[in-house]
C-alpha positions as CSV (number, residue, x, y, z in Angstrom):
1,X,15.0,-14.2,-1.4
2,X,18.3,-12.5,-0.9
3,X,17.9,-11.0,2.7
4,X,17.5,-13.8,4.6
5,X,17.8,-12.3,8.0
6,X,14.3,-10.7,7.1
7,X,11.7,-12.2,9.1
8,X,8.2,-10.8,8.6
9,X,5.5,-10.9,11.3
10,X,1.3,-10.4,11.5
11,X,2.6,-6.8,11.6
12,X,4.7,-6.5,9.3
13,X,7.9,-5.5,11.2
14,X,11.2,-6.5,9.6
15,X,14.5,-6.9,11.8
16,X,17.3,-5.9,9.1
17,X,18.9,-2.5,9.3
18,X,19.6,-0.1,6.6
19,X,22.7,-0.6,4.6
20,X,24.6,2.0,4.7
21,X,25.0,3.6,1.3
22,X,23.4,7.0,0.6
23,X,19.6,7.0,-0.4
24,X,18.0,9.4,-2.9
25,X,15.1,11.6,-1.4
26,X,12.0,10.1,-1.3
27,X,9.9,10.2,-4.8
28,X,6.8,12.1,-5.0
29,X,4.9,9.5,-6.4
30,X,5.5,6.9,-4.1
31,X,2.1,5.9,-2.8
32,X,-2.1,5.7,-3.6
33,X,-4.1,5.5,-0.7
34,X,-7.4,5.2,-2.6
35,X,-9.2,3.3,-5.7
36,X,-8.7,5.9,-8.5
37,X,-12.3,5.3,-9.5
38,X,-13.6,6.9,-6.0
39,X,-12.3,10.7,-6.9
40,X,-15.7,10.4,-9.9
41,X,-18.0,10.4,-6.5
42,X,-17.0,13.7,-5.4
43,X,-16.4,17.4,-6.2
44,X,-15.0,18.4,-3.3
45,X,-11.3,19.9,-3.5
46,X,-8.7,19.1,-0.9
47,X,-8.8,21.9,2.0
48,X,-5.6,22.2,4.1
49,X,-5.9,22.4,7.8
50,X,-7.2,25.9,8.5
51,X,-3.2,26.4,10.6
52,X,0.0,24.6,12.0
53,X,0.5,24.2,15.5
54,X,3.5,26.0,17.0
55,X,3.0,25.6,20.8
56,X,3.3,22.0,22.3
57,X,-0.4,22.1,23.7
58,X,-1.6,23.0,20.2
59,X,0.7,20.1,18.8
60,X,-1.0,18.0,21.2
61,X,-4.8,19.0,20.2
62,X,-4.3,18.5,17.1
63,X,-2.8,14.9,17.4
64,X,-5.8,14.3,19.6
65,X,-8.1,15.0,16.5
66,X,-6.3,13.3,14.3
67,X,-6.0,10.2,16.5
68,X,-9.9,10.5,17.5
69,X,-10.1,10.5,13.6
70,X,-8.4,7.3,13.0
71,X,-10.2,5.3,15.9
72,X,-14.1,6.3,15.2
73,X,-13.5,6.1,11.4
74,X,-11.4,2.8,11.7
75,X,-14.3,1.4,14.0
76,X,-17.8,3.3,12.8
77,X,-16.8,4.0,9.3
78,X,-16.4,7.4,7.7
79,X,-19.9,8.3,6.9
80,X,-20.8,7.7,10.5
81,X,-18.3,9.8,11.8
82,X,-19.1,13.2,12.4
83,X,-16.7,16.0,13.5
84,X,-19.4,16.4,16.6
85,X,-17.8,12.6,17.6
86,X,-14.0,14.2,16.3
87,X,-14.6,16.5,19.6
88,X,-16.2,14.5,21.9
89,X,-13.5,11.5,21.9
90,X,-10.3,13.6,21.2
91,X,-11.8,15.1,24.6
92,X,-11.8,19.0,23.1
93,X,-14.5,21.6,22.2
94,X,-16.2,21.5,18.5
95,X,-14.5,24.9,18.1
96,X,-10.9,23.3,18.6
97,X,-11.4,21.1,15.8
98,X,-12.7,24.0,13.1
99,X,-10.1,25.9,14.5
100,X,-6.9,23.2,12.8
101,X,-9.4,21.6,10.6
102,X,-12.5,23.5,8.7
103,X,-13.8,20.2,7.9
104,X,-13.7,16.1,7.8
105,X,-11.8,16.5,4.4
106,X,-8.9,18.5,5.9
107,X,-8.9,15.7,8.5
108,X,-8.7,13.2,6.1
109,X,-6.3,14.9,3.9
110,X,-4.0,15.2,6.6
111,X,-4.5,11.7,7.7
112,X,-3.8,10.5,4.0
113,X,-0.2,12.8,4.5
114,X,0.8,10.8,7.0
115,X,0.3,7.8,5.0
116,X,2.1,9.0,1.9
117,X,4.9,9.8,4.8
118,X,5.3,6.6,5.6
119,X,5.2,4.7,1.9
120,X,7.2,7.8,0.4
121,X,10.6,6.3,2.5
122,X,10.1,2.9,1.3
123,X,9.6,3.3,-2.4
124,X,12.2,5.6,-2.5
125,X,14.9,3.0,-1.1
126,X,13.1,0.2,-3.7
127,X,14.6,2.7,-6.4
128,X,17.8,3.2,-5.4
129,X,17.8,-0.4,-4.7
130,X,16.8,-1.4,-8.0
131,X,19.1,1.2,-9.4
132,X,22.2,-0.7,-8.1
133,X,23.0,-3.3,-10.5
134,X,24.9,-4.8,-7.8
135,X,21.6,-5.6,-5.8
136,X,19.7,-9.0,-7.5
137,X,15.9,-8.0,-8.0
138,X,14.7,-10.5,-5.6
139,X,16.2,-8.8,-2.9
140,X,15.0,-5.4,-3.9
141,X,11.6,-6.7,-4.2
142,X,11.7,-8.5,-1.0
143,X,13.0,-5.5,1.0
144,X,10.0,-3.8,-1.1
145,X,7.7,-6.3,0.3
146,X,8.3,-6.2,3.9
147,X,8.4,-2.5,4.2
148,X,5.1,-2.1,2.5
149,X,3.6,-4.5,4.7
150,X,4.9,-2.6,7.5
151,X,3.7,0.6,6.8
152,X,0.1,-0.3,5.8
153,X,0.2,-2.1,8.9
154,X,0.1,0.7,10.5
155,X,-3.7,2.1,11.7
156,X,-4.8,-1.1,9.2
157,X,-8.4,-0.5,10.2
158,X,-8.5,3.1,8.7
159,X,-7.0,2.4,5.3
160,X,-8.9,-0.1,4.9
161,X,-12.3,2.1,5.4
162,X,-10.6,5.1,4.0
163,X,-10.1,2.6,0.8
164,X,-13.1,1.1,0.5
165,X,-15.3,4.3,1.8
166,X,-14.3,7.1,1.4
167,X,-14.5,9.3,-1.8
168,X,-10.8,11.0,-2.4
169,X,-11.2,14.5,-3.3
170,X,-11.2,15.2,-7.2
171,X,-7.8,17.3,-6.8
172,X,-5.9,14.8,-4.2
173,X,-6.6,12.2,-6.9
174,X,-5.2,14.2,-9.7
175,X,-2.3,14.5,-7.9
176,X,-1.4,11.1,-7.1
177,X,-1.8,9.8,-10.8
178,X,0.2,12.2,-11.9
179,X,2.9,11.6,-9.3
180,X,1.9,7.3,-9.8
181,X,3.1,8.1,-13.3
182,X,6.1,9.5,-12.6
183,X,6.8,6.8,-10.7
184,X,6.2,4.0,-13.2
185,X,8.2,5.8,-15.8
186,X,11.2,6.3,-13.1
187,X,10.9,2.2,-12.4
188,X,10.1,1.9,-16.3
189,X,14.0,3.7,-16.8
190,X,15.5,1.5,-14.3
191,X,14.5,-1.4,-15.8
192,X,15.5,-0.7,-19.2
193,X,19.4,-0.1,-17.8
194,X,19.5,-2.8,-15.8
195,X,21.2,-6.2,-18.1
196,X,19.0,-8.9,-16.3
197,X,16.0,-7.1,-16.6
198,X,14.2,-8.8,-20.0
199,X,11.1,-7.9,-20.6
200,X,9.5,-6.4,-24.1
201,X,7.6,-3.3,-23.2
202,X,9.2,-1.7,-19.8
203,X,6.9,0.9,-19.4
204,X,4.0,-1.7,-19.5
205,X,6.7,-3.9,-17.2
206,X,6.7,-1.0,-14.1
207,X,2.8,-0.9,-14.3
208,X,2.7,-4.7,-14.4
209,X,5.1,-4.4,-11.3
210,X,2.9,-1.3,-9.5
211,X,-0.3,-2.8,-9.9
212,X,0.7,-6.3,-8.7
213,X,2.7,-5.8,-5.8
214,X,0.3,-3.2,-4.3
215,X,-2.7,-5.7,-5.1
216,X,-0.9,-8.5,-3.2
217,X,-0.2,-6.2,-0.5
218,X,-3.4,-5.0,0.8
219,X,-4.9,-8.1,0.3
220,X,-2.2,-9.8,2.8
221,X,-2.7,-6.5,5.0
222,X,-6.8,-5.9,4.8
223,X,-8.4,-9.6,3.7
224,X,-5.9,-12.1,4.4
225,X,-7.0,-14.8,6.8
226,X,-5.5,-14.8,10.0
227,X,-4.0,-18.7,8.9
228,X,-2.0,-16.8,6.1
229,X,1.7,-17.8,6.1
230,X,2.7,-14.0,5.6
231,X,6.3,-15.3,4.8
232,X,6.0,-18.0,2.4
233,X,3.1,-14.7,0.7
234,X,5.9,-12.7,0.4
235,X,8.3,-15.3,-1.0
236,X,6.5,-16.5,-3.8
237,X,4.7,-12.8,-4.5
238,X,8.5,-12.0,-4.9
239,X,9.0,-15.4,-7.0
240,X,6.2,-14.6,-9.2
241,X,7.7,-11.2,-10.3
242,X,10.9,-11.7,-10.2
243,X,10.8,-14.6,-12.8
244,X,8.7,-12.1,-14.9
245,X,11.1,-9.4,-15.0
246,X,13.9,-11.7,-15.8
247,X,12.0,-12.8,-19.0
248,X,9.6,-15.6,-17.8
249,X,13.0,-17.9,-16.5
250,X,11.8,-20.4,-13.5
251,X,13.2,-19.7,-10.5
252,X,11.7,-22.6,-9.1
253,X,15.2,-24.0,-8.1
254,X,16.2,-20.8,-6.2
255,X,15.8,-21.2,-2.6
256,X,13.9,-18.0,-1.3
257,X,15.4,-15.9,1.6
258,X,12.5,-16.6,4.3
259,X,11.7,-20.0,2.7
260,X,11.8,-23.1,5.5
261,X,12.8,-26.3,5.0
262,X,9.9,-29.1,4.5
């Protein structure tokens, strides 16, 4: 729909280039890593890692943790994975990992950084996208689609476990509904402004919207059989709520942007 030169692939990878317009910095509350129900099974508070890296070598001992991090957990689970196993396959001592890190939460905190790092870019150019009246919805939630799928394609193995497993700290979670609502009311503002936007309630609309497109999303990227045609996914994901923001109107005879001839 829209961008047809946008081919998506079992990784998620798209080939169309930025336009070139200016983009608003990324939104704070552009991603959730974890069920929001998980943060009830802990008390623990986020810890930050115990100190940056400023020397190459150190830069490079701490990306060994945090890669040893993402391969055990991604492969043994996070219960199973002990700092003792951090250190042995990042290939440094036990005291090198409390030295950046004084536990597995400040690993996983950071980890969970580097996710929002990644989404952050991509929901931010989905609302300047949907902010240009000039730019039809479809192709805003196509673009949308394909990015997302590319950036939870990344380490797949470890968000899924880290969503499914692991209990986000109390705080963390905190934090990310209160930037998640931010968000919906930023899309919820948008969506009032914009003319072929009908829909009754649009703050209900932009939770609709969240909740949806995320739910579609890790399904293709974490359960999704390997028979999955991610395209014609996206396409009628995109079909779905783009006939729903535009007031329930069939878009049946729109021809999508990655759709195929029968």
């Amino acid at each position: 729909m829209g961008t047809g030169s946008q081919r998506v692939g079992r990784t998620g990878s798209t080939s169309s280039g930025h336009r070139g317009r200016a983009r608003r910095p990324a939104p704070t509350g552009a991603a959730r890593l974890l069920p929001t129900g998980a943060a009830e099974q802990t008390k623990t508070t986020p810890t930050p890692p115990r100190k940056e890296p400023r020397q190459e070598r150190a830069r490079q001992t701490m990306e060994a943790i945090l890669e040893a991090t993402t391969e055990l957990v991604a492969r043994d689970g996070w219960a199973k994975t002990t700092t003792n196993h951090i250190a042995r396959r990042a290939g440094v001592s036990i005291g090198s990992v409390y030295q950046y890190f004084p536990n597995k939460t400040a690993i996983l905190v950071r980890l969970f950084e580097r996710h929002v790092a990644l989404v952050q870019p991509v929901v931010a150019r989905f609302l300047d996208d949907l902010q240009d009246h000039g730019c039809p919805v479809e192709r805003s939630l196509r673009d949308l689609f394909v990015r997302l799928v590319a950036a939870h394609s990344v380490h797949p193995g470890l968000n899924r476990v880290l969503e499914e497993e692991v209990p986000r700290p109390r705080a963390l979670e905190r934090q990310g509904r209160q930037r998640g609502q931010a968000l919906v009311e930023e899309v919820a503002q948008i969506l009032r402004a914009r003319p072929d936007v009908r829909v009754r309630q649009p703050l209900v609309a932009a939770r609709v919207l969240e909740q949806t497109a995320e739910g579609l999303i890790r399904w293709m990227v974490h359960s999704a059989p390997e028979s999955l045609d991610r395209e014609a996914f996206i396409d009628e994901s995109v079909r779905m709520l783009s006939a729903y923001l535009h007031g329930g109107e069939s878009l049946a005879s729109t021809p999508s942007a990655g759709s195929r001839p029968g």
